[in-house]
C-alpha positions as CSV (number, residue, x, y, z in Angstrom):
1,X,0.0,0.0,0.0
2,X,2.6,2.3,0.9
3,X,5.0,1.9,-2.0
4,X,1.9,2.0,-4.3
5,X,1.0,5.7,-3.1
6,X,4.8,6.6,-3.3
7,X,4.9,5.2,-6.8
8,X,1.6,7.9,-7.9
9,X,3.5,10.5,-6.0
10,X,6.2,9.6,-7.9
11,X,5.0,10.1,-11.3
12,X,3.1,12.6,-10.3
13,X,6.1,14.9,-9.4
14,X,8.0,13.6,-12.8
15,X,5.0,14.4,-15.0
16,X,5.2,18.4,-13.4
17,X,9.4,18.2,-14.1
18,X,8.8,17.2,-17.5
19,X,6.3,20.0,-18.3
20,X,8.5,22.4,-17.0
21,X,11.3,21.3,-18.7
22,X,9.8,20.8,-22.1
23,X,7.5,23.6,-21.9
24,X,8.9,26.2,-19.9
25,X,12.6,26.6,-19.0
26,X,14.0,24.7,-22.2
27,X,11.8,26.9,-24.6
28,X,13.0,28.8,-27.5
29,X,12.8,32.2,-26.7
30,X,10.1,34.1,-28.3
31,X,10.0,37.6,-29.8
32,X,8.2,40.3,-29.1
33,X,7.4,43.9,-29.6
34,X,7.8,46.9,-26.5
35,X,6.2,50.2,-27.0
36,X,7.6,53.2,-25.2
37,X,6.2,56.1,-24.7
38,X,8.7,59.0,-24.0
39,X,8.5,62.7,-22.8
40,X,11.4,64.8,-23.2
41,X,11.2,68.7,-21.9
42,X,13.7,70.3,-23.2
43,X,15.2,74.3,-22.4
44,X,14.3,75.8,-25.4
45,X,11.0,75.1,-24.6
46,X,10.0,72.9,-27.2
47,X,8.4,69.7,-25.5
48,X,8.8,66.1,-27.8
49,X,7.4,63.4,-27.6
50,X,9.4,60.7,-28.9
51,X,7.6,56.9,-29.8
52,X,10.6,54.4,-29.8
53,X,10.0,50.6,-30.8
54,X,12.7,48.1,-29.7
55,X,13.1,44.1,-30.0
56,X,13.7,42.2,-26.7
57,X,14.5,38.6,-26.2
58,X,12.2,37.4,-23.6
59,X,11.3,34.2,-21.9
60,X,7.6,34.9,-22.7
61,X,4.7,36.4,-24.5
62,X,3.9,39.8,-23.3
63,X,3.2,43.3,-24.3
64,X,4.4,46.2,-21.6
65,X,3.5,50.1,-22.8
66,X,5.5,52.8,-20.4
67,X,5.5,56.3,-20.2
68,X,8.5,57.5,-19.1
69,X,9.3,61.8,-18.7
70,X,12.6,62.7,-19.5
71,X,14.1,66.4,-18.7
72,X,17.0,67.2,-21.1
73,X,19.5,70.1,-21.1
74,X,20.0,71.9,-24.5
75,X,22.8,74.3,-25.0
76,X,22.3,76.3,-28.4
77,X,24.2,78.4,-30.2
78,X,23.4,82.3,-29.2
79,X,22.1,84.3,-31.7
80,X,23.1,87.7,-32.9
81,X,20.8,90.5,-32.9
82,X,21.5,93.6,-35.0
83,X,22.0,95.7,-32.3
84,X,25.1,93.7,-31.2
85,X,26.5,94.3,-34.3
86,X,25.1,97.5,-34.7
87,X,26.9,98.4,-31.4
88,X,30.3,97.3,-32.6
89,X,29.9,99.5,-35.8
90,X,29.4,102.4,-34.3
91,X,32.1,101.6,-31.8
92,X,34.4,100.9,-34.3
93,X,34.0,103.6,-36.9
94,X,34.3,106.2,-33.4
95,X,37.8,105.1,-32.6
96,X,38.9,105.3,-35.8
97,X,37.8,108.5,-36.9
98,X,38.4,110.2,-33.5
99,X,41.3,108.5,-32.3
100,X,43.2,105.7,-34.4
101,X,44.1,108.1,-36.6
102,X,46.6,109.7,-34.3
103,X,48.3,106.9,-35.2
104,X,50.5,106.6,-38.8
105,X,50.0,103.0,-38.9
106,X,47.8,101.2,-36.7
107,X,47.5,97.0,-37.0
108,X,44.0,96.0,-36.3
109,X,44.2,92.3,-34.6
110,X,40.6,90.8,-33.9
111,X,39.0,87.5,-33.6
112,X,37.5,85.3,-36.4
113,X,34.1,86.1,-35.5
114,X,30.8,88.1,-36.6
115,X,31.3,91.0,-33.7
116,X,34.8,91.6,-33.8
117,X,34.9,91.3,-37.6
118,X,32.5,94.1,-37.6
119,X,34.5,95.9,-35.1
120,X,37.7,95.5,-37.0
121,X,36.4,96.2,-40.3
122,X,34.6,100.0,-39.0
123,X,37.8,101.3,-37.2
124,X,39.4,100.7,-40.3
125,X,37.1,102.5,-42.6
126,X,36.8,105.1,-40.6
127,X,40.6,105.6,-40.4
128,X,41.9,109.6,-42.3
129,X,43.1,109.3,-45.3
130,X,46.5,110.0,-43.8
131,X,46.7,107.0,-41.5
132,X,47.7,103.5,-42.8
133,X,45.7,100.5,-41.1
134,X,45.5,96.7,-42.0
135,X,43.8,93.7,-40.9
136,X,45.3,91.3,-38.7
137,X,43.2,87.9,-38.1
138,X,44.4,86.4,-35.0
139,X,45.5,83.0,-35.3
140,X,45.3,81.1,-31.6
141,X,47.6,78.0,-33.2
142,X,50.2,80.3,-34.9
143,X,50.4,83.5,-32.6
144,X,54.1,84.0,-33.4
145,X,52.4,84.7,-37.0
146,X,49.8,86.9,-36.2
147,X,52.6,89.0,-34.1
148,X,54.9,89.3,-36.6
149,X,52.2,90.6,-39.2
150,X,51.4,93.7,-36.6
151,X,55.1,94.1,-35.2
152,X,55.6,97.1,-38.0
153,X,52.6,99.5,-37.0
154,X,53.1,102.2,-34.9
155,X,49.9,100.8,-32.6
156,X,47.9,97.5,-32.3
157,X,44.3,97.8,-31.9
158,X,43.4,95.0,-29.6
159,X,39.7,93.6,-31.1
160,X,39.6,90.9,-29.2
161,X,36.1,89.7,-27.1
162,X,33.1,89.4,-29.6
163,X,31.2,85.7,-29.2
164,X,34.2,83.9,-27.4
165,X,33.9,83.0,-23.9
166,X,35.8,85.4,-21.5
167,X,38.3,82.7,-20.8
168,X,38.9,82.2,-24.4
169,X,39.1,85.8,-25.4
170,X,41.7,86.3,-22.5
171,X,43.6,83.8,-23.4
172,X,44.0,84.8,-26.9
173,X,45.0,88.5,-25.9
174,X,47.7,87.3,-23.4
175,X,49.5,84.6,-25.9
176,X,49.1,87.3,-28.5
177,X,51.1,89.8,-26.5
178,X,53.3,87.7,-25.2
179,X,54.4,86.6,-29.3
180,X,53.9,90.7,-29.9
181,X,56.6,91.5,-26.9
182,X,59.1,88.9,-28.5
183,X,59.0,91.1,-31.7
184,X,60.8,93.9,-30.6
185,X,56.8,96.0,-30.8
186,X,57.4,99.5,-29.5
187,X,54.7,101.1,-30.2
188,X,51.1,101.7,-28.3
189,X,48.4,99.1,-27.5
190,X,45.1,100.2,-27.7
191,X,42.9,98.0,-26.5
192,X,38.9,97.5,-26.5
193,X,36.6,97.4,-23.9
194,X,35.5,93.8,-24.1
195,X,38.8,92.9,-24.1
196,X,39.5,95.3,-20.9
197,X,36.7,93.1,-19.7
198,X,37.9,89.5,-20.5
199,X,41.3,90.3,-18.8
200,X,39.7,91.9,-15.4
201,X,41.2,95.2,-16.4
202,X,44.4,93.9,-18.1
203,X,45.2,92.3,-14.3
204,X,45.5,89.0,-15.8
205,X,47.5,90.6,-18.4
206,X,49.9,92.1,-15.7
207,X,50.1,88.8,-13.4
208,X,51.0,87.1,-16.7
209,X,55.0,87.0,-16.4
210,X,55.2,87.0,-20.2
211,X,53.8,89.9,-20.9
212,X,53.4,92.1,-17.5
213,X,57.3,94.0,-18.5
214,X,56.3,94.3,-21.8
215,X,53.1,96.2,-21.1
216,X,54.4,98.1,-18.1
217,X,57.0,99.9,-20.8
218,X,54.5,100.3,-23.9
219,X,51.3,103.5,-24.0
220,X,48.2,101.4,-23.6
221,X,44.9,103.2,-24.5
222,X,41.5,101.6,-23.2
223,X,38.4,102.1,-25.0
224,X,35.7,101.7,-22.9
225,X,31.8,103.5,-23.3
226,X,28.6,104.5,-21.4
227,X,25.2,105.5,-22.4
228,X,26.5,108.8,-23.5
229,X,29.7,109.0,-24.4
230,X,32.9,106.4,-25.6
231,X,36.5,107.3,-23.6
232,X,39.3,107.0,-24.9
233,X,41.9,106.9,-21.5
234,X,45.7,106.3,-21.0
235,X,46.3,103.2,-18.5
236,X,49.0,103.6,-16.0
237,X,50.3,100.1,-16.3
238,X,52.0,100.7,-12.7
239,X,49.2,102.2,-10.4
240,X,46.5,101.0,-12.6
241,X,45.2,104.4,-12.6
242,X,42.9,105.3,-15.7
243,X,43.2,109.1,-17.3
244,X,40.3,110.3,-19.6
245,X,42.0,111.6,-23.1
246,X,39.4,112.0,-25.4
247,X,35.3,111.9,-24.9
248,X,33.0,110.5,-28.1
249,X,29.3,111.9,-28.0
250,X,27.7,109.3,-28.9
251,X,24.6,111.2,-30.1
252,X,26.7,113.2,-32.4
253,X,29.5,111.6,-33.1
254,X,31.8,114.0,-32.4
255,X,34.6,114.5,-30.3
256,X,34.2,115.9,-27.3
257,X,36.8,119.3,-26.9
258,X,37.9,122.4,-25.1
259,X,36.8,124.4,-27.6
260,X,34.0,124.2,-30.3
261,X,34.5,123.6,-33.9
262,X,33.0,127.1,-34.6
263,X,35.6,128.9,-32.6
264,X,38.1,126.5,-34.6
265,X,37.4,127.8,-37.8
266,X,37.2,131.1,-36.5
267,X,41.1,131.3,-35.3
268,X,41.9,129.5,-38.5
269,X,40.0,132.3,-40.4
270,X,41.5,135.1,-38.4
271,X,45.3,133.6,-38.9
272,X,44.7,133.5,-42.9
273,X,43.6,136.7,-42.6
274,X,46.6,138.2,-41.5
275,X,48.2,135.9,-43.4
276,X,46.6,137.0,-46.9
277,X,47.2,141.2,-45.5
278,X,50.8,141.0,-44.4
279,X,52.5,137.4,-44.9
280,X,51.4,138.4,-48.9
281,X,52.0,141.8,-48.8
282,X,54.3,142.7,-52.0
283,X,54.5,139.5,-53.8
284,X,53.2,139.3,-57.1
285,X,51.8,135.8,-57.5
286,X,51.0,133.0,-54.2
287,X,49.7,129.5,-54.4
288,X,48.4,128.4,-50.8
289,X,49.4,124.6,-50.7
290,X,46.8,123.2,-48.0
291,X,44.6,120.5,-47.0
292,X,40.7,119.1,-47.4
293,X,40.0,119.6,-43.5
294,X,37.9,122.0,-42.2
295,X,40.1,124.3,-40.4
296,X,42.7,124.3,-43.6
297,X,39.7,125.1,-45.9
298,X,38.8,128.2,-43.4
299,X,42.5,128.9,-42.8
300,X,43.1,129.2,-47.1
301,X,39.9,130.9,-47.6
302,X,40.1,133.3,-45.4
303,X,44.4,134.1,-46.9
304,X,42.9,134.4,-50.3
305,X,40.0,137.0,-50.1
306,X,42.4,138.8,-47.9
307,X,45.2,138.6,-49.7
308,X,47.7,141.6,-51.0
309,X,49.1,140.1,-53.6
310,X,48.3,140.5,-57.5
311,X,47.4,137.4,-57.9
312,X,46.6,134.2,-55.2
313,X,46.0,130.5,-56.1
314,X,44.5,127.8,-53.8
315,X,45.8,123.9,-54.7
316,X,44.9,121.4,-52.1
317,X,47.6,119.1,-51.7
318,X,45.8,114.9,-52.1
319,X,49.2,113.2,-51.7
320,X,50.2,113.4,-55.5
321,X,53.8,114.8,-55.3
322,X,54.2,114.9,-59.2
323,X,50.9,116.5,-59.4
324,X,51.6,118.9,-57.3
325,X,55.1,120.3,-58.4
326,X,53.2,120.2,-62.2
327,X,50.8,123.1,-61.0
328,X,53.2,125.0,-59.3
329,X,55.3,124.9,-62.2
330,X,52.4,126.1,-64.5
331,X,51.4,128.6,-62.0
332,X,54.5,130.3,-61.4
333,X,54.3,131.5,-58.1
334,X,56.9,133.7,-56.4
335,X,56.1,132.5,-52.7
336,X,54.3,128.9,-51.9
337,X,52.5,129.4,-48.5
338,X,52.3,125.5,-47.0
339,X,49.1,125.5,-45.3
340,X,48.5,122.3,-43.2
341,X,47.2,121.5,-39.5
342,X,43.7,121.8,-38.8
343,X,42.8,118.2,-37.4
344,X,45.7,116.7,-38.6
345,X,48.1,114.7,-36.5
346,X,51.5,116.3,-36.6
347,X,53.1,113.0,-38.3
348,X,50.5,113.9,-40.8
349,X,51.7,117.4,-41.3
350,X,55.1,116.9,-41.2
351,X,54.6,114.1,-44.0
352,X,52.6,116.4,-46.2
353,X,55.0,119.7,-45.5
354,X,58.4,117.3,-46.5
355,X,56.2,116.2,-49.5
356,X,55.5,119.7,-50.5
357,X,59.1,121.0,-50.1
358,X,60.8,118.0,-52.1
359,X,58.0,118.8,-54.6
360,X,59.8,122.1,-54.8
361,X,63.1,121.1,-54.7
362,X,62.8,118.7,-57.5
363,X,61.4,121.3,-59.7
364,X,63.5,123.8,-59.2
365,X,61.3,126.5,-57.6
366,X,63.6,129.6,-56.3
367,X,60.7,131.4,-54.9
368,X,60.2,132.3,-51.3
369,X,58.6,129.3,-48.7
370,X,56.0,131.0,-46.4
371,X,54.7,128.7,-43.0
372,X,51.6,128.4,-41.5
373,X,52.4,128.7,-36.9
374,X,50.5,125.0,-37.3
375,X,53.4,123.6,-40.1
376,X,56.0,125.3,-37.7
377,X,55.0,123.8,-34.3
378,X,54.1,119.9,-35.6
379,X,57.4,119.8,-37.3
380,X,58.9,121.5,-34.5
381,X,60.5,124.5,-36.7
382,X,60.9,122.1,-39.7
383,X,63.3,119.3,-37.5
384,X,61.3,116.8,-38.5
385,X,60.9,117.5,-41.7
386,X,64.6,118.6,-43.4
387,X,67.3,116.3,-44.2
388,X,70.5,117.2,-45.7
389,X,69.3,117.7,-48.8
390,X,66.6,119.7,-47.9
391,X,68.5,121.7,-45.9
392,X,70.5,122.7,-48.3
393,X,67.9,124.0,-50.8
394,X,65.7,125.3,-48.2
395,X,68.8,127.6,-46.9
396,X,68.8,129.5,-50.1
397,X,65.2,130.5,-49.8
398,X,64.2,133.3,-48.2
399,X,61.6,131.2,-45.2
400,X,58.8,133.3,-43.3
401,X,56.7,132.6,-40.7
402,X,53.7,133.3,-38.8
403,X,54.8,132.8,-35.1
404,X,52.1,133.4,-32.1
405,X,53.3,134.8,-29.1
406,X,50.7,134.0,-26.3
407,X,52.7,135.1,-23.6
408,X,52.9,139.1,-24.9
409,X,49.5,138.5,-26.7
410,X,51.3,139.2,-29.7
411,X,51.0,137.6,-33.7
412,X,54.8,137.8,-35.6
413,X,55.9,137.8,-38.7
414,X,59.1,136.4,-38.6
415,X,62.4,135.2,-41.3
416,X,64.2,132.5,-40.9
417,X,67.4,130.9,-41.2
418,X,68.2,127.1,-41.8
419,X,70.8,125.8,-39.2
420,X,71.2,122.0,-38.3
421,X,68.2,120.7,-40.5
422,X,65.5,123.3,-38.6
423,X,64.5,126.3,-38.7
424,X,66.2,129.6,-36.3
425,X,64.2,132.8,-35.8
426,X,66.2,135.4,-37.1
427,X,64.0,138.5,-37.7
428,X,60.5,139.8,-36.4
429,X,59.6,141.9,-39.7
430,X,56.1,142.8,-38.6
431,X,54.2,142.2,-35.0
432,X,50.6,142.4,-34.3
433,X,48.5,142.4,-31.1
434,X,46.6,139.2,-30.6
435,X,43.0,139.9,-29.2
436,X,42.3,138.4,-26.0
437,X,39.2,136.6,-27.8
438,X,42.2,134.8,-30.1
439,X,44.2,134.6,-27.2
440,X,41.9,132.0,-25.3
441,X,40.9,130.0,-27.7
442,X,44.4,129.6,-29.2
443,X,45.0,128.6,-25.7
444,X,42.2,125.6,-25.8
445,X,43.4,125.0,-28.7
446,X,47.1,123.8,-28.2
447,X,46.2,122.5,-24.5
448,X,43.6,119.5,-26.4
């Protein structure tokens, strides 16, 4: 009896291991399909949802729908707005008419990139027609390069900033300067006010030991701007101490100065008048070599409807030497007054003043060489203007001058003598009071 019910309980437990074996565990493994649902939320506030189908390998038949939420980050790309760039123009095109131009060459080193590009490429337009600028595209894997290309300009506009990250931008500046300072640069550094940003106000330029000496012995000019105006100040590498130079309205776009353009032209008007009533006096023909400025078109207008001699001829010098000394020669003047300064620089004027003279020289003019007191004081009395050769043809000219004398409030007329490669006073022939009205703004005038 007993081995009989063991024998049942026997199979019984042998029938259950052989269903599980052959119909369970042992089974070939059956395919089927999973449906997930997905939600993503994502930071540019676009919300997907996303159906994905996979194939699992499963030990059975079954059919499992999720619905999962996902958050995702997003970083895009920023976008531009015209008034970024639009900013950057007007920055651009502010320095270089007001202030890069002060400069006879000035290397413009920016960034490959929309802002600075637009930056770069304003300044540069902008620049007088007597100041040389280029393009310099920074190159972060060749600095030494992009250093060498700028090493020759007598400044470097810094351009850097636009879409890089600070710490990019930064970077780039300092392993520019540091490639800049191995190239024997000695000119200025003018540098822009997102890169004055970037660099913490050029202190991780000074705690850089590659380029802290270098900077410390160059003239660094910071651009920086508010709602009103852009600045223009000198950096004191040592004390860190900022000095306003020159103030941009930004509403007008005009510099900001001691004295008004109206009283400008008025002390260039009253200088060519005495010009054109005594300077003149007794000559029979005189061609006023001058400039397109303002202040030399007032200065030359003013000379010639005062003028006392029989005949007066305006040519405006446009950097044509050959062209020049042509309608001289056809005119046949027996004094050539040089007329430059207004707004020029005084590299500017004493460029156009040695053009003029060797214009002379090489055709043979052996009339007499009047001087404007603005020709006089940028080439400091002609010293940086004469060479040797100069010299020695201007020293058998008879050379006049109209000399200011603030101090005694007076206006000379003096001749001069050539000795060294400058000019010496050697007579007064007339002197006139100065008004007190001319006396000021003469006096904002060479203070700005």
């Amino acid at each position: 009896m007993k081995s009989g019910i063991l024998a049942v309980i026997g199979l019984i437990v042998g029938i259950a291991i052989g269903a599980l074996l052959g119909g369970g565990l042992l089974a070939t493994p059956t395919t089927f399909t999973t449906t997930v649902v997905q939600t993503s939320t994502q930071t540019v506030a676009t919300t997907v949802q996303t159906t994905v189908t996979q194939t699992v390998a499963t030990t059975a038949t079954q059919t499992v729908t999720q619905t999962v939420a996902v958050t995702q980050t997003v970083t895009a790309t920023p976008r531009l707005s015209a008034a970024d760039v639009a900013l950057r123009r007007e920055l651009g095109s502010l320095v270089g008419r007001h202030f890069l131009g002060v400069f006879q060459t000035v290397a413009v080193v920016t960034q490959p990139n929309t802002l600075c590009s637009a930056l770069a490429a304003s300044a540069l337009a902008s620049l007088p027609p007597y100041s040389r600028g280029y393009l310099v595209m920074y190159n972060a894997t060749a600095p030494d390069a992009s250093a060498q290309a700028a090493a020759g300009a007598s400044a470097v506009f810094l351009a850097f900033g636009g879409e890089e990250p600070a710490a990019v931008a930064d970077k780039s500046l300092r392993d520019f300067l540091a490639a800049l300072a191995k190239t024997g640069f000695n000119g200025a550094l003018v540098v822009h006010s997102r890169a004055w940003a970037v660099t913490n106000s050029f202190k991780t330029v000074l705690n850089d030991t590659r380029t802290a000496d270098f900077v410390k012995r160059r003239a660094v000019y910071v651009v920086t701007l508010n709602a009103t105006h852009i600045i223009i100040s000198q950096f004191n590498a040592t004390t860190g101490a900022l000095t306003p130079r020159l103030y941009v309205d930004r509403q007008t776009g005009e510099a900001v100065r001691r004295y008004t353009d109206a009283e400008s032209l008025f002390l260039r008007s009253t200088v060519g008048r005495v010009a054109g009533a005594f300077l003149f006096q007794g000559y029979g023909k005189v061609a006023i070599v001058t400039g397109t400025d303002p202040a030399c078109v007032a200065l030359s207008g003013a000379a010639y409807a005062a003028s006392r001699s029989n005949s007066t001829k305006i040519i405006v010098y446009s950097g044509d030497a050959n062209a020049l000394a042509r309608e001289i020669a056809a005119y046949g003047p027996d004094a050539v007054f040089i007329a430059f300064g207004g707004d020029m620089p005084s590299y500017a004027i004493s460029q156009a003043t040695r053009d003029v003279l060797t214009a002379l020289k090489n055709g043979n003019y052996r009339g007499d060489v009047l001087l404007h007191a603005f020709v006089l004081r940028a080439t400091n009395l002609l010293g940086s203007v004469l060479d040797a050769d100069l010299s020695q043809w201007l020293s058998q000219r008879t050379v006049k001058g109209i000399v200011p004398d603030l101090a005694n409030r007076r206006v000379n007329i003096v001749q001069f003598t050539v000795a060294g490669n400058r000019l010496q006073p050697q007579t007064t022939i007339t002197s006139l009071p100065m008004p007190e009205t001319i006396a000021d703004i003469l006096t904002r005038v060479l203070a700005s």
